[in-house]
N, C-alpha and C positions, 0 to 999 in steps of 0.2 A: 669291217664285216660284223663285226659283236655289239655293238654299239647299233646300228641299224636293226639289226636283230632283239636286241633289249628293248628296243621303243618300240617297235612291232608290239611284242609281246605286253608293252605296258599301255598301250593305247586299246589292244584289240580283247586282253584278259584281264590286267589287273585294276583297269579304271571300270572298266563293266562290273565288274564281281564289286568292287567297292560302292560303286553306285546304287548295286542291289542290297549289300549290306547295309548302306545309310538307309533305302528308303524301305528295308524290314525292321530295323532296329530303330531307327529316327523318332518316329511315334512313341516308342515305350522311355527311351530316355528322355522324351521332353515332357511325358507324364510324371515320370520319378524325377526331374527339377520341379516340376510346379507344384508336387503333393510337397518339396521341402521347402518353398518358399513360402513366408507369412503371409498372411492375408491383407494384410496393409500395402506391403510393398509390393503382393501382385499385384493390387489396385491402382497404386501410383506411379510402379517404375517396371513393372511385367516381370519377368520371370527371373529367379536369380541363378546364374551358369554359375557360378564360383562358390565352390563348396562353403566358406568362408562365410557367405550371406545366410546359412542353410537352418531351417531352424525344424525340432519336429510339432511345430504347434498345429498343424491340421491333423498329424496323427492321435496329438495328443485328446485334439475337440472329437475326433470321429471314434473314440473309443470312449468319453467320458458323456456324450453329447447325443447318441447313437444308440442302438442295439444291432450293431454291425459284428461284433462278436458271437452275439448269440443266433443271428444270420451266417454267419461263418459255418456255425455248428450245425444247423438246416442241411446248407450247402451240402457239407460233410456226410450225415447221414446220408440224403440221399444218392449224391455220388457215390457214396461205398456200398450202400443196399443195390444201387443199380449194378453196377459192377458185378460185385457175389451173383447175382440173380442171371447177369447177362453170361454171363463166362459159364456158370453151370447148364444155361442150356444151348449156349454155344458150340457148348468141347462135347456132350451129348450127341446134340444134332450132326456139326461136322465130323464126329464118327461114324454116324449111321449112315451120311450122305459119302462116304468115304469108302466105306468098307462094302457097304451094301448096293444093290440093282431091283430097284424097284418101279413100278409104273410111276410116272408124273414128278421120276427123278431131274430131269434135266429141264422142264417146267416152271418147278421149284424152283431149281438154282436162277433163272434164267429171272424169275420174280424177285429174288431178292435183291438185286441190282436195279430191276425197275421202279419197286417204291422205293429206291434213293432219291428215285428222278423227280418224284414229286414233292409239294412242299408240306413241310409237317401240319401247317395250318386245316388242310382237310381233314385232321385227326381229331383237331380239338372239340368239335361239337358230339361225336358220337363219344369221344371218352370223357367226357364231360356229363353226359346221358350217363353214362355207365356209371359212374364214381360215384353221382346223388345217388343214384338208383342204391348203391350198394355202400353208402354213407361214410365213404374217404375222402368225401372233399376236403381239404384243409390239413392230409393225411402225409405223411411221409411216405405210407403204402402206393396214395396216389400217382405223387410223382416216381416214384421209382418203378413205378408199371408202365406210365407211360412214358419215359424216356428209355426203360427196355422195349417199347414198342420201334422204337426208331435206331435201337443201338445194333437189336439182337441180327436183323437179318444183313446187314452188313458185315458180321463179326462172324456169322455163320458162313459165310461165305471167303473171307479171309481165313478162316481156321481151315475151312475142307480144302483148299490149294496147301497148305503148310502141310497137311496130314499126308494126302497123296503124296507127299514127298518121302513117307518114313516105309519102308519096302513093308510088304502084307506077308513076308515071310517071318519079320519078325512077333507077329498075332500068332501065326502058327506056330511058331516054334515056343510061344508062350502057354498056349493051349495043349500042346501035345505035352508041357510039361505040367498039366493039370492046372491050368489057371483058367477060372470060368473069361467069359468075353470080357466085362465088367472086371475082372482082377487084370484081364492083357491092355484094359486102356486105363487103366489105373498107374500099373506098377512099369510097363515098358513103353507106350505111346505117351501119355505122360509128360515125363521126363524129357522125353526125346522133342516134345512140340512146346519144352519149356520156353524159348526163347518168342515164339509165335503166339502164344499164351498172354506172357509178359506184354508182347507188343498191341494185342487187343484189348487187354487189361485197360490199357494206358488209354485209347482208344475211347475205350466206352466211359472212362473215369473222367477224359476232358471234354468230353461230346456233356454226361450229365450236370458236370460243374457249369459249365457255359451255357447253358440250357435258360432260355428265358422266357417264351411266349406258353407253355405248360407250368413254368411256375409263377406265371402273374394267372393264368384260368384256375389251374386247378389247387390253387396253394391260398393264403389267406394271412389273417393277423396269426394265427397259432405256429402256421408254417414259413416262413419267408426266406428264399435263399438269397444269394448274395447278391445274383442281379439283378434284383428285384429290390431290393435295397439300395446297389448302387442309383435307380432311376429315380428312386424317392426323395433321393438326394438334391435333385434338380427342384429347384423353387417355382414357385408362379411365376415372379418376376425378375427373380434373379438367379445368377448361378453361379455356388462357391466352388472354384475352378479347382482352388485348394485342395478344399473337403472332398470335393472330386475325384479329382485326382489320387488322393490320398488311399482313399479306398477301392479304387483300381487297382492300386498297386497292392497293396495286403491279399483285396480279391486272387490278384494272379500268382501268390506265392508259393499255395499249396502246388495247385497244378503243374507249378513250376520247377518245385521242389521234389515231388513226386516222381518227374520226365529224368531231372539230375540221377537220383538213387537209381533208377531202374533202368538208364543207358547201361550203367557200369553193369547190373546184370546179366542184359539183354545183350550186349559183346559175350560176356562167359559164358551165357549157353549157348551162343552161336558157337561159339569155338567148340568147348565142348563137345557138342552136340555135330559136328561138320560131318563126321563120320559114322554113317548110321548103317555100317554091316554091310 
């Protein structure tokens, strides 16, 4: 009886679930072997599995050979300016979209969900017009406006579900203790929509990290983020799978590294924060 039950179980749950695991994870571990294999032996004998063969000479060429670092730092700026920019008028707006009734409230919301639907490629010629016009092309300013243009109304609309959650008696009872509106979503809303916060944060930081058809338009020799670097990497005629590789993997560590530090957050302000009065 336990024994048939077992195989059930490992046919119908645990070989599905592993299946899905190889084929999310697959791709990224057969990237991080080929960025450590040398470039000779990927040529001649393909990829080496066995840490033993592993060498870091593609990381060592894409750091000496490159200005992938200094792309890094691009990257960086902007994902960080966007973020800042996107979350202050996120946590704004999904307040007033929250707390307030106003005409072409539910219009609004209902729009923000629909330019998901569409594809950000309709954006780039009119902010492209805009940017020369007002001389950011090649600008940090530039991309960090226009990847808040695609981050913001999604994160506006994530954050006002999170809010409605925190009861509106606690505003009042902040305000009746003399705290203007602006001190009641500072000092007690806040806190309370830390974890939801956290999670948009993250949100808009790996949307602008991964962002690549606004920084090949609107970016340049002065600006260049990562993935736009990673493409340049591809030759006329050939293509170092290596070097490739190599910088895929460096590409994906901030964001990655990032998701790490800010789960363990984002569990303590859920907890936290579970019980809101």
């Amino acid at each position: 009886m336990g024994k048939p039950t077992m195989m059930r179980r490992i046919l119908t749950t645990d070989l599905p679930a592993l299946g899905i695991v190889l084929l999310a994870v697959g791709p990224f571990l057969w990237m991080l072997m080929t960025s450590f294999t040398p470039q000779d032996r990927l040529a001649a004998l393909g990829v080496a599995i066995s840490p033993a063969n592993w060498s870091l000479e593609n990381y060592l060429r894409l750091v000496s050979r490159t200005s992938f670092l200094g792309n890094m730092g691009h990257s960086l700026i902007v994902a960080a300016g966007t973020t800042v920019l996107g979350l202050f008028v996120s946590v704004t707006a999904a307040y007033a979209f929250s707390r307030f009734r106003f005409a072409g409230r539910r219009v609004l919301m209902m729009q923000f969900l629909l330019v998901n639907m569409f594809p950000v490629v309709l954006l780039i010629l009119p902010l492209f017009i805009m940017m020369r016009r007002l001389g950011l092309l090649d600008t940090h300013a530039a991309l960090i406006i226009a990847n808040a243009t695609v981050a913001i109304p999604f994160s506006i609309w994530m954050l006002t579900s999170y809010i409605n959650a925190i009861p509106r008696s606690l505003d009042e009872a902040a305000m009746t203790d003399g705290c203007s509106r602006l001190q009641a979503l500072r000092r007690v809303i806040l806190p309370l929509a830390m974890p939801g916060i956290i999670s948009t944060g993250i949100y808009i930081f790996i949307t602008a990290w991964n962002e690549y058809l606004y920084a090949l338009t609107l970016g340049g020799r002065n600006v260049r983020t990562v993935t736009v670097a990673i493409q340049t990497l591809i030759g006329e005629y050939q293509i170092e799978w290596g070097l490739l590789s190599a910088g895929g993997v460096v590409g994906a560590l901030p964001a990655t590294i990032l998701f790490l530090i800010a789960q363990r957050r984002l569990i303590g302000g859920l907890t936290q924060g579970a019980v809101k009065g």
